[in-house]
GUVEXTOR-339225 format. One record per residue (C-alpha): residue in one letter; chain; x, z, y. Coordinates in nm, 4 decimals, always signed. Each point is the difference from the previous one (the first is absolute). Example, Ala and Ser with C-alpha at 12.3 -4.5 7.8 and 13.67 -1.06 7.14 Angstrom:
2
+--------+------+----------+----------+----------+
: dodren : pavo :        x :        z :        y :
+--------+------+----------+----------+----------+
:      A :    A :  +1.2300 :  +0.7800 :  -0.4500 :
:      S :    A :  +0.1370 :  -0.0660 :  +0.3440 :
+--------+------+----------+----------+----------+
// end
This chain:
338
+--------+------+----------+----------+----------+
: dodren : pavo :        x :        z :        y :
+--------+------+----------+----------+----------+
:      X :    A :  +2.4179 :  +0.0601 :  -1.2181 :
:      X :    A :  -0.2549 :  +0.2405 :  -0.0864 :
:      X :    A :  +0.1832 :  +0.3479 :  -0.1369 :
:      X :    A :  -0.1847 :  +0.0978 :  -0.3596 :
:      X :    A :  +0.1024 :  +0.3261 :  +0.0004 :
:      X :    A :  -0.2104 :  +0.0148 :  +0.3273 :
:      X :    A :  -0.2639 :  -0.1802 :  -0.1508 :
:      X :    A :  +0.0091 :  +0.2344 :  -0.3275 :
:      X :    A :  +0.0094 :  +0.3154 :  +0.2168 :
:      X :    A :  -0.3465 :  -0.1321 :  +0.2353 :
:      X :    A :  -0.1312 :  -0.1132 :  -0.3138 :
:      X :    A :  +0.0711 :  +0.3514 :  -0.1564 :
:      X :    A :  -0.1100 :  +0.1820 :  +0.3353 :
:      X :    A :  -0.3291 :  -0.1872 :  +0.0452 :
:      X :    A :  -0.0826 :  +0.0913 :  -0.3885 :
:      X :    A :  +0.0474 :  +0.3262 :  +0.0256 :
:      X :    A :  -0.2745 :  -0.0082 :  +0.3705 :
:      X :    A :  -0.1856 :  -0.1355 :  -0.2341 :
:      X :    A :  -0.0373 :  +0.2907 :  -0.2711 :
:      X :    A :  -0.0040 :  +0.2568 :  +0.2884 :
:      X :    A :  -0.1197 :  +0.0306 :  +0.3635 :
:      X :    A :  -0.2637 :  -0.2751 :  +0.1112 :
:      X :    A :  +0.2166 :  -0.2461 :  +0.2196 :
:      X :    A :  -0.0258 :  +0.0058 :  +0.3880 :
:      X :    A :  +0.0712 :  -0.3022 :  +0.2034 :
:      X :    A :  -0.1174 :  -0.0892 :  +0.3401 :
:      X :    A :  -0.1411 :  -0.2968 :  +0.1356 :
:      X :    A :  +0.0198 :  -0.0938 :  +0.3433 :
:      X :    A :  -0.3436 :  -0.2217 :  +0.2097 :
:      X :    A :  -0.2329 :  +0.1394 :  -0.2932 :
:      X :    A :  -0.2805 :  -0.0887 :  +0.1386 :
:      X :    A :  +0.1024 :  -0.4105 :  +0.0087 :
:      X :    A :  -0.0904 :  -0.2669 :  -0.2391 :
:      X :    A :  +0.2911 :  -0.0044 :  -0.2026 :
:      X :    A :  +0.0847 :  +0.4148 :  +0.0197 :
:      X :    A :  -0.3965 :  +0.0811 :  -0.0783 :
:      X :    A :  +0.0398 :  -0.1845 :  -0.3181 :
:      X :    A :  +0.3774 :  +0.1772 :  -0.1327 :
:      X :    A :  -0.1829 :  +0.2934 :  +0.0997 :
:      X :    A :  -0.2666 :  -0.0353 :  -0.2311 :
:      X :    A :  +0.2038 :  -0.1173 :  -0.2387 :
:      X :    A :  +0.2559 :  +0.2715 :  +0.0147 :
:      X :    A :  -0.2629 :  +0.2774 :  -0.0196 :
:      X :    A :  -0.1535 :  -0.1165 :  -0.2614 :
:      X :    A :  +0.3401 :  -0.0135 :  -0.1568 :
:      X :    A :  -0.0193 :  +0.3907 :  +0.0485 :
:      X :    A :  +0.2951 :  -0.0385 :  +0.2692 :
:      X :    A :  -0.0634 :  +0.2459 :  +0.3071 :
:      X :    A :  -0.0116 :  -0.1803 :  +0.3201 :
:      X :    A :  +0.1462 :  +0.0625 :  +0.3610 :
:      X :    A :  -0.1773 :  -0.2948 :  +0.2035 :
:      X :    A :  +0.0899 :  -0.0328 :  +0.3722 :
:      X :    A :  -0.2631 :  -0.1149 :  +0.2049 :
:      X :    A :  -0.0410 :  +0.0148 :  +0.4238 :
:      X :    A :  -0.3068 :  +0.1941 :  -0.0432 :
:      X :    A :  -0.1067 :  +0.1791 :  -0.2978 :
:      X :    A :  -0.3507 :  +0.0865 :  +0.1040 :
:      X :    A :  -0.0616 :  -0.4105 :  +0.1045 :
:      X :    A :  -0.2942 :  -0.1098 :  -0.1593 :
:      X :    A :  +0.2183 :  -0.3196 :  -0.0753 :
:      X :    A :  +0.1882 :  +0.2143 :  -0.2158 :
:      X :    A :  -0.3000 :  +0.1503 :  -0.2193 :
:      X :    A :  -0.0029 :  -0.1974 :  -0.2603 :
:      X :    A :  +0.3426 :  +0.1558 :  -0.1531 :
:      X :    A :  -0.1809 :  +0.3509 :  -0.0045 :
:      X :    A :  -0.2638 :  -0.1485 :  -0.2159 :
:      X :    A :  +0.2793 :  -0.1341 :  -0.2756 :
:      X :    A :  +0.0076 :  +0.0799 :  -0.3756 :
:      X :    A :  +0.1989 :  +0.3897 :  +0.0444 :
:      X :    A :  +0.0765 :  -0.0359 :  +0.3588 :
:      X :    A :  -0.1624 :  +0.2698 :  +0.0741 :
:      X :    A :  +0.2451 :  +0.2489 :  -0.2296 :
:      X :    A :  +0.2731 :  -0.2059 :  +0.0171 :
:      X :    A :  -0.0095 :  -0.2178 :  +0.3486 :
:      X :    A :  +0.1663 :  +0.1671 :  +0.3325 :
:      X :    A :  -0.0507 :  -0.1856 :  +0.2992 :
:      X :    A :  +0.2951 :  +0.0393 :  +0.2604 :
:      X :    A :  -0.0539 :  -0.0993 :  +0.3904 :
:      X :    A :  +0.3372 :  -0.2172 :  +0.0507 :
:      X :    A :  +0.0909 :  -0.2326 :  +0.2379 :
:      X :    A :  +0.3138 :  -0.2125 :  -0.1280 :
:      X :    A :  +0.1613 :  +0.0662 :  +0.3029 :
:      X :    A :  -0.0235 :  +0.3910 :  +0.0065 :
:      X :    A :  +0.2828 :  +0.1144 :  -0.2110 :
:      X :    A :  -0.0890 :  +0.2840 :  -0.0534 :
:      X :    A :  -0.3401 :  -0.1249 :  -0.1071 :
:      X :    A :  +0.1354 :  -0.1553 :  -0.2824 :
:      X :    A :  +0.2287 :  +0.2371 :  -0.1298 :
:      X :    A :  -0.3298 :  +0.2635 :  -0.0551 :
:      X :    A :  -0.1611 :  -0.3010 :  -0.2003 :
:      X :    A :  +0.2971 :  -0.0585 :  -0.1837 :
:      X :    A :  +0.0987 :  +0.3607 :  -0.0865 :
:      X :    A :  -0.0076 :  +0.0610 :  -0.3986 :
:      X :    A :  -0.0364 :  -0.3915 :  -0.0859 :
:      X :    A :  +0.2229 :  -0.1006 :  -0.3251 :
:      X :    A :  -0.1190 :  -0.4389 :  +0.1599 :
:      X :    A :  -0.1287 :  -0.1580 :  +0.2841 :
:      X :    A :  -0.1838 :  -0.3078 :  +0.0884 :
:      X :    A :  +0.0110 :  -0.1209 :  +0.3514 :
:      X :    A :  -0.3025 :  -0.2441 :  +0.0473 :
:      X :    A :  -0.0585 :  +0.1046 :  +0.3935 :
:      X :    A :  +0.0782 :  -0.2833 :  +0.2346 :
:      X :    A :  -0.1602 :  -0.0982 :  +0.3266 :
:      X :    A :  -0.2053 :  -0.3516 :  -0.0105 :
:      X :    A :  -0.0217 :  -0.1426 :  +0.3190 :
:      X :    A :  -0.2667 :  -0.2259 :  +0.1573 :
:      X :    A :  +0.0281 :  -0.3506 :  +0.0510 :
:      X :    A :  +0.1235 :  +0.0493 :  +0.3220 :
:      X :    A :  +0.2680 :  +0.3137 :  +0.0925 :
:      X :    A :  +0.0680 :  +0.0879 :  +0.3564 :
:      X :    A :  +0.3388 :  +0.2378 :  -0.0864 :
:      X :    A :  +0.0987 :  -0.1212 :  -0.3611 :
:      X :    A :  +0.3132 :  +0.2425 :  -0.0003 :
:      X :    A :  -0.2332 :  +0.3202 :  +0.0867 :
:      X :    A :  -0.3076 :  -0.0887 :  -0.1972 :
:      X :    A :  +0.1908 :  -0.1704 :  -0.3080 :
:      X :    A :  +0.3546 :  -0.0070 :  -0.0221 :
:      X :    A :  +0.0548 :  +0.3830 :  +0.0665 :
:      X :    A :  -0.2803 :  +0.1289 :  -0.1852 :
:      X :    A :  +0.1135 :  -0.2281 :  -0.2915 :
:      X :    A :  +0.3882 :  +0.0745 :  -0.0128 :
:      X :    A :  +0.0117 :  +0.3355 :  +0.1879 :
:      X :    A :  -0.2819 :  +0.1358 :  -0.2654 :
:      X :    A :  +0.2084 :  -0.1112 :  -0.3069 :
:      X :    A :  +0.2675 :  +0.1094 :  +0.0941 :
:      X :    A :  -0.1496 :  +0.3326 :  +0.0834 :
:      X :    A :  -0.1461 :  +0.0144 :  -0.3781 :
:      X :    A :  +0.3057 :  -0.0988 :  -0.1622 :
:      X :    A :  +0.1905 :  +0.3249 :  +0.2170 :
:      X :    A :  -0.2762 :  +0.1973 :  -0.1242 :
:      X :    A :  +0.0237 :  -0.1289 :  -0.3570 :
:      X :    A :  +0.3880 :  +0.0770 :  +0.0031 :
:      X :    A :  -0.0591 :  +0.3778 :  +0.1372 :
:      X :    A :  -0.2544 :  +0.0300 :  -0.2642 :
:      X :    A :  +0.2413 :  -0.1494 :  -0.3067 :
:      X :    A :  -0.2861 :  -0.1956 :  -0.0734 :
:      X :    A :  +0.0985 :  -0.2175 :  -0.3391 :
:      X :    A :  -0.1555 :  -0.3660 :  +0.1262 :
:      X :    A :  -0.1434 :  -0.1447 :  +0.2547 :
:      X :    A :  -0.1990 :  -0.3195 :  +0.0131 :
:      X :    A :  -0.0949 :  -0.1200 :  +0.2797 :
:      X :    A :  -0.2714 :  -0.3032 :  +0.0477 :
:      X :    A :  +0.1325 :  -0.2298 :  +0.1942 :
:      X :    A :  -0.1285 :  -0.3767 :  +0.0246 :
:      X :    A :  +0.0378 :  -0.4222 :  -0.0982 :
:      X :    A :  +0.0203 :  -0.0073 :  +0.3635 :
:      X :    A :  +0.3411 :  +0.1309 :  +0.0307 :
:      X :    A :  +0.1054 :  -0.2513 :  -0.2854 :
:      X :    A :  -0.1750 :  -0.3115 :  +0.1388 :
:      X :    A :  +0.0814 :  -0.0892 :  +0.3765 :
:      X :    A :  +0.3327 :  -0.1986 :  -0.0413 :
:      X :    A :  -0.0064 :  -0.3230 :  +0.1915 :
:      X :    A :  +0.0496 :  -0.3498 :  -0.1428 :
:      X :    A :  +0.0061 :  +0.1304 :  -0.3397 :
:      X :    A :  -0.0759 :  -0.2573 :  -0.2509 :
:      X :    A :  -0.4206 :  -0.0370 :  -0.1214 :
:      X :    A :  +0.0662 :  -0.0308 :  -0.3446 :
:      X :    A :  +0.2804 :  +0.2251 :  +0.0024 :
:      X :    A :  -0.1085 :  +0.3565 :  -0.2056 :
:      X :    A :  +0.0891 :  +0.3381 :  +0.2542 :
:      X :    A :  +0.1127 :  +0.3221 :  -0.2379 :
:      X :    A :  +0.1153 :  +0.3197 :  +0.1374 :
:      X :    A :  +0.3334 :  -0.0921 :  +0.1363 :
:      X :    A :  -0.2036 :  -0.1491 :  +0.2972 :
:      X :    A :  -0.0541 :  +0.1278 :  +0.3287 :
:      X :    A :  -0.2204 :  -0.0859 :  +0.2707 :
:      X :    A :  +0.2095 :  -0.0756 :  +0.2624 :
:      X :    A :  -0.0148 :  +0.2479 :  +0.2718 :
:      X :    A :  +0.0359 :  -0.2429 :  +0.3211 :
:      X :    A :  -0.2079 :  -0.2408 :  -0.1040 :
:      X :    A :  -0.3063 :  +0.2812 :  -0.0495 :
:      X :    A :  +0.0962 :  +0.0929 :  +0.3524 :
:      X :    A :  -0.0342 :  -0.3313 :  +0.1070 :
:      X :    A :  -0.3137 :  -0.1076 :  -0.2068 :
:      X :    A :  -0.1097 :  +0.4024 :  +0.1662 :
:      X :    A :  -0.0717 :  +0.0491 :  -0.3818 :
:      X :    A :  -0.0054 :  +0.3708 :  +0.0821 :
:      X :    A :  -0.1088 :  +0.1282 :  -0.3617 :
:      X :    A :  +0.2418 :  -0.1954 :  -0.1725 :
:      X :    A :  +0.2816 :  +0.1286 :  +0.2468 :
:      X :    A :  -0.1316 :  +0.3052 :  -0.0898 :
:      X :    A :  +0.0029 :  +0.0106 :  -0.3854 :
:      X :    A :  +0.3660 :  -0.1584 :  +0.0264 :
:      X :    A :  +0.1528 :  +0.2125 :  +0.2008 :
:      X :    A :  -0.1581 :  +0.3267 :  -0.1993 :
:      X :    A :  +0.0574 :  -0.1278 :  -0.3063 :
:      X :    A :  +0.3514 :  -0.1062 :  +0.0715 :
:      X :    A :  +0.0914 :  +0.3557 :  +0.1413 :
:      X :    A :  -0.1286 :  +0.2092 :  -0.2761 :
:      X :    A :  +0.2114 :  -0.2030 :  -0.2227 :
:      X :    A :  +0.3126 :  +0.0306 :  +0.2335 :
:      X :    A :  -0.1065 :  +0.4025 :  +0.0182 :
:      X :    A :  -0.0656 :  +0.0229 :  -0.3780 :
:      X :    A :  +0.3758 :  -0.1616 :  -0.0688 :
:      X :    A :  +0.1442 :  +0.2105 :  +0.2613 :
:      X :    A :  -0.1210 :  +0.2984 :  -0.1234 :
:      X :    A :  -0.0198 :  +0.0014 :  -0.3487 :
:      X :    A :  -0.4032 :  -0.0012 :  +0.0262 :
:      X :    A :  -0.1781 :  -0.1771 :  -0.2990 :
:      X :    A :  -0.2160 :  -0.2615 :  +0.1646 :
:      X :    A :  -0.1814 :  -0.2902 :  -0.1355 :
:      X :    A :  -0.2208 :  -0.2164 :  +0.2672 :
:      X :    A :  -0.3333 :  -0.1799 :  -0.1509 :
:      X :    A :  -0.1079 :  -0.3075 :  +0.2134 :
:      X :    A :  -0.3508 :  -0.0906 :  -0.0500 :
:      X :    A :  -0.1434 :  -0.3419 :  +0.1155 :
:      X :    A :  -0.3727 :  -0.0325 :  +0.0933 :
:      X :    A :  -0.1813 :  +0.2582 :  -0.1819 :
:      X :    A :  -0.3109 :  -0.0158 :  -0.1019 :
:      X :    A :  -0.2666 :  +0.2107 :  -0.1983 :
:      X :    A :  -0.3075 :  +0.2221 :  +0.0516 :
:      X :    A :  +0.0511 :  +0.2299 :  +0.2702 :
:      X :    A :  +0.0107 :  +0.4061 :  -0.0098 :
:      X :    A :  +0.0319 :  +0.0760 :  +0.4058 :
:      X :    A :  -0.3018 :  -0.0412 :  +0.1991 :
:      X :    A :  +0.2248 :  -0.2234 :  +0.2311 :
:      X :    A :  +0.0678 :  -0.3735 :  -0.0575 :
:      X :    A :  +0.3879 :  -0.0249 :  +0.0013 :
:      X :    A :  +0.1430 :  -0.3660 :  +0.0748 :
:      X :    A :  +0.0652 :  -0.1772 :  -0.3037 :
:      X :    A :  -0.3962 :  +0.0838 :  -0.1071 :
:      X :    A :  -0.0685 :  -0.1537 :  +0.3355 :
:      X :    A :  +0.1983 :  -0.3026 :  -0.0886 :
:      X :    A :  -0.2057 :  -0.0857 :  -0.3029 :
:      X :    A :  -0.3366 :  +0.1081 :  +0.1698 :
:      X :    A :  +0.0405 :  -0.2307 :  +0.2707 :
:      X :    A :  +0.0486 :  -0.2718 :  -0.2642 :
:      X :    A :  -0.3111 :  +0.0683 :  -0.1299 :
:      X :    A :  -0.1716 :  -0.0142 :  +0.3046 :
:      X :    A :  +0.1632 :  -0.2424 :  +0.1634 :
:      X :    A :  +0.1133 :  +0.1727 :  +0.3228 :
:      X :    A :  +0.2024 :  -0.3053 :  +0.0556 :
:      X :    A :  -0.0937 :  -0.3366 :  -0.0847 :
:      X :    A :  +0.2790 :  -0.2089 :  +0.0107 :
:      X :    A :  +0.2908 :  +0.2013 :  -0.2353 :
:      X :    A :  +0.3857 :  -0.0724 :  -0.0615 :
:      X :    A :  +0.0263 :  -0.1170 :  -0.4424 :
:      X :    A :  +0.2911 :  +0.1967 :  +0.0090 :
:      X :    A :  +0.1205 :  +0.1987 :  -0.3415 :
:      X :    A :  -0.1313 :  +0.3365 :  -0.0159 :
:      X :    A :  +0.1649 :  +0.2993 :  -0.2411 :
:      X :    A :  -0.2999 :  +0.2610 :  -0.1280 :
:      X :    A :  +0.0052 :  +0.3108 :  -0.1979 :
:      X :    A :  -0.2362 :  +0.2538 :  -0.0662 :
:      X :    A :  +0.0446 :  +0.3431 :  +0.1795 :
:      X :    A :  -0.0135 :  +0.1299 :  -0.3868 :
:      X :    A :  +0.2970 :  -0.2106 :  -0.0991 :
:      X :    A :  +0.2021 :  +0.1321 :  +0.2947 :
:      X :    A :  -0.1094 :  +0.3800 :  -0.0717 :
:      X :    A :  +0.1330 :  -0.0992 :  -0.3676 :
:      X :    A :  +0.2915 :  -0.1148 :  +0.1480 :
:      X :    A :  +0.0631 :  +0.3136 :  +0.2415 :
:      X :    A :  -0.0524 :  +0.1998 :  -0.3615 :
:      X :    A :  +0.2560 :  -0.2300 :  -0.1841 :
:      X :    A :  +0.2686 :  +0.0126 :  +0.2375 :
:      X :    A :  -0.0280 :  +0.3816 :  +0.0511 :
:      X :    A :  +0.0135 :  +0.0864 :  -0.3533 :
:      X :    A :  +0.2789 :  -0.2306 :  -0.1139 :
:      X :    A :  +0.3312 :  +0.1091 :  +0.0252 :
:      X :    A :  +0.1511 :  -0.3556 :  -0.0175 :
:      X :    A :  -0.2078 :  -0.1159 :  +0.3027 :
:      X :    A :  +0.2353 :  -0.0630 :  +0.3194 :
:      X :    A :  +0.0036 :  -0.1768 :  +0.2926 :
:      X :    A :  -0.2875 :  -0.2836 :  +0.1040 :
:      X :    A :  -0.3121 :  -0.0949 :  -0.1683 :
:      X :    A :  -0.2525 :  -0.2591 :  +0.0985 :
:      X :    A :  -0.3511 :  +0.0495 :  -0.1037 :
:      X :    A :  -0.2207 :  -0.3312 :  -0.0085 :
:      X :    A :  -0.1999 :  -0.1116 :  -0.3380 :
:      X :    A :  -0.1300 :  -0.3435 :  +0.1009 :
:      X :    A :  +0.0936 :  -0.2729 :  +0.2820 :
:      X :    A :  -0.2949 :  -0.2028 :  +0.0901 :
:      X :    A :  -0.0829 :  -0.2379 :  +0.2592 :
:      X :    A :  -0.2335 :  +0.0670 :  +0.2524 :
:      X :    A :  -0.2744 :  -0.2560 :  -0.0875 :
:      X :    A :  +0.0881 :  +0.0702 :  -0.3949 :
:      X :    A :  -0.1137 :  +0.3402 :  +0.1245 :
:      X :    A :  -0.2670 :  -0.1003 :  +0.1234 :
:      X :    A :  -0.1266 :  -0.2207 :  -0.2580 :
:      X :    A :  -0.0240 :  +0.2915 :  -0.2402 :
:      X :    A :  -0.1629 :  +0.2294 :  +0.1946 :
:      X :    A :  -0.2373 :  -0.2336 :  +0.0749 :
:      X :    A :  -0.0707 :  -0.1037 :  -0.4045 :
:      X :    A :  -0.0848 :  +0.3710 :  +0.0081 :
:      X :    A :  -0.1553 :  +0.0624 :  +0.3101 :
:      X :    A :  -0.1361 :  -0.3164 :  +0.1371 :
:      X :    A :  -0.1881 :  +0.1487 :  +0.2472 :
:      X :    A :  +0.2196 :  +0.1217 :  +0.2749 :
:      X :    A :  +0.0823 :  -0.1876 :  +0.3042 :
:      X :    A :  +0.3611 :  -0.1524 :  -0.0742 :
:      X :    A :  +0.2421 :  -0.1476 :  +0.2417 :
:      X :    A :  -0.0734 :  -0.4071 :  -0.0627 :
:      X :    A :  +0.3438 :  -0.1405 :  +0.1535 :
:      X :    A :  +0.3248 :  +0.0746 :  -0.1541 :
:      X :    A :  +0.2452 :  -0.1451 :  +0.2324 :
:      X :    A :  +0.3790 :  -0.0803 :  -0.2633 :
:      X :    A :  +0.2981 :  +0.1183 :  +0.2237 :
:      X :    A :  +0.2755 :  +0.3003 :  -0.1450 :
:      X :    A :  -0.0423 :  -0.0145 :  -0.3378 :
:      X :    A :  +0.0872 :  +0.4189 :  -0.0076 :
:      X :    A :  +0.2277 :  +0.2041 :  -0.2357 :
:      X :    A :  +0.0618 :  -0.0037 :  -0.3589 :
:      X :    A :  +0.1067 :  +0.3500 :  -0.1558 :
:      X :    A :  +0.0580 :  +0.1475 :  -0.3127 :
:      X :    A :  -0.0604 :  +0.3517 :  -0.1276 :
:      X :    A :  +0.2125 :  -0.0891 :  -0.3075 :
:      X :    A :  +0.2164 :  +0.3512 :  +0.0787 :
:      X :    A :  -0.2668 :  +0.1804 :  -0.0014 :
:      X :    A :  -0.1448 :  -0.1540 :  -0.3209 :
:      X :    A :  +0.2838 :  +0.0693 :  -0.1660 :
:      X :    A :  -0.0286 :  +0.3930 :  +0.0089 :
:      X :    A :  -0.3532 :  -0.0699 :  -0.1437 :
:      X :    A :  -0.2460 :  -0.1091 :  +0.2679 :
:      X :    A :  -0.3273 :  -0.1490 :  -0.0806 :
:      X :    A :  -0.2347 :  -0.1083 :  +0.2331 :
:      X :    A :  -0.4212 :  -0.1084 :  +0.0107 :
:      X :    A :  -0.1470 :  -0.3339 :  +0.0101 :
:      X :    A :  -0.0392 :  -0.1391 :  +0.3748 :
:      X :    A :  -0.3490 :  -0.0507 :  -0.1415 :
:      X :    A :  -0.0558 :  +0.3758 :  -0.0832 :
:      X :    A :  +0.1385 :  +0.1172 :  +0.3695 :
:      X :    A :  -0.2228 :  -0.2423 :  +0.1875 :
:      X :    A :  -0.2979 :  +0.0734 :  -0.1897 :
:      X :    A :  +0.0312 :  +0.4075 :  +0.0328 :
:      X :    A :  +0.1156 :  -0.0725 :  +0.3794 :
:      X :    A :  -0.2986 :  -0.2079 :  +0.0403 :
:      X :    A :  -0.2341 :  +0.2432 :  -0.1382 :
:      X :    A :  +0.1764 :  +0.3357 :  +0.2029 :
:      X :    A :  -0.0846 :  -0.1817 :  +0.3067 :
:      X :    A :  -0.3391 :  -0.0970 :  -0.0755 :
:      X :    A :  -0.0800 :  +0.3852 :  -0.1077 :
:      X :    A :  +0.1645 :  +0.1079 :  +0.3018 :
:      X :    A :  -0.2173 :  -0.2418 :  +0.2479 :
:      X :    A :  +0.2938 :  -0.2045 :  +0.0631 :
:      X :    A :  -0.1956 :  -0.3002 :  -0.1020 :
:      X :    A :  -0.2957 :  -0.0713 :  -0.0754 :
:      X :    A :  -0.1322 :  -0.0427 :  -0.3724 :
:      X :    A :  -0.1394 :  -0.3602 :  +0.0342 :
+--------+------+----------+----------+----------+
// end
């Protein structure tokens, strides 16, 4: 039960930030696909911005310097999750947070608990003890449909909300590393936020999509390249959840400035199979060298973002994402122009 005295004294509190000093928050991986984007966002919203990155003078991280008022109102802080202290300096002065940082492995991990797991859990956690010191007023931290979707022997037709959980042993023994990952952070913060009296509220984006901002291609961008190019011939018609790294920054946004937003949100506009998918890129782009064999096997997850709908979510047309990824990558050299 949500306490509307609470609510009237955030909503009275965030008002009154409003009329007076610009807001500070901090955002944590700026320089990633989904963090570059709030971070635009954000500064064009005239908020000031704390953005931890590993490096700030990284060319990777250049772009962010080059953003509408970054360079009056954008501080890049060196931070590693799991330096502590780190983190706190970042944090320092913040009225909201967004945790976005999280390690993505490669295909193959040779020490998933020191590469993944910690970095994952251990650098939550570590924000979320910083965020508490700081009496930061929310928190939101990204987290991902992969900690919602691993559950064995769960029915196909069968819609998954946010009272599901991947389940932890069976990432372990899939070695669905990432997943494990995302579950096991997300499910912490929530335990830490309850425990402590810290507002959190967790976002869980599905594939995203949309132009690109780094100079790095992150993995879901890969995903949808490789599609296009057709890195693998033979591919799995399974269902695939999209939404446009806009949509989620809208999202982030949402969820931060609500006061009646708690708890889980999933983050997907449009379920598609994967030769559906295919059929409409290729009505626009007919070019491209496809995958030709779809081969029918798991049909894949249905979700809803009917939660976060309801606090007044609106999302693009899949047509709209894939054309303005399409044409990012083909500005960028990713592919060619043909």
């Amino acid at each position: 039960m949500i306490n509307s005295s609470l609510v009237g004294e955030r909503e009275q509190e965030r008002g009154m930030e409003k009329l007076g000093e610009k807001r500070r928050v901090c955002v944590t991986g700026a320089g990633g696909f989904i963090a570059s984007w709030l971070v635009k966002v954000l500064l064009k919203k005239g908020f000031i911005l704390h953005g931890t990155v590993r490096d700030p003078s990284d060319e990777k991280n250049a772009h962010l310097k080059k953003l509408e008022n970054a360079s009056e109102n954008l501080q890049l802080f060196k931070a590693d999750l799991l330096d502590y202290h780190a983190i706190t300096s970042a944090i320092a002065g913040c009225e909201g947070v967004f945790h976005v940082a999280s390690p993505v492995p490669a295909a193959k991990v040779p020490n998933p608990e020191v590469e993944v797991i910690t970095p994952a859990v251990t650098g939550t956690l570590n924000v979320l003890k910083a965020c508490r010191e700081a009496k930061v007023k929310r928190v939101v931290v990204v987290s991902s449909g992969a900690a919602i979707t691993m559950i064995p022997n769960w029915p196909e037709d069968k819609m998954k909300d946010e009272s599901c959980w991947s389940d932890k042993e069976y990432c372990r023994i899939t070695e669905s590393w990432y997943s494990l990952s995302k579950t096991l952070a997300e499910s912490e913060a929530l335990e830490y936020a309850e425990k402590h009296g810290l507002d959190v509220v967790t976002v869980c984006p599905f594939v995203v999509i949309g132009p690109l901002l780094q100079p790095t291609v992150n993995s879901s961008s890969l995903f949808l390249i490789n599609i296009l190019t057709g890195v693998r011939e033979s591919v799995e018609n399974k269902r695939w959840s999209f939404v446009d790294v806009r949509d989620v920054v809208d999202a982030l946004l949402l969820v931060y400035e609500k006061p009646e937003a708690s708890g889980r949100y999933i983050c997907a506009s449009h379920t598609v199979k994967l030769r559906d998918l295919v059929d409409m890129l290729k009505s626009m782009y007919p070019n491209y060298n496809y995958s030709k064999t779809f081969v029918e096997g798991v049909e894949g997850s249905l979700v809803s973002s009917e939660k976060l709908k309801m606090l007044g979510w609106e999302c693009r047309r899949l047509e709209e994402s894939l054309i303005d990824s399409v044409e990012c990558y083909r500005d960028a050299g990713l592919l060619s122009k043909d």
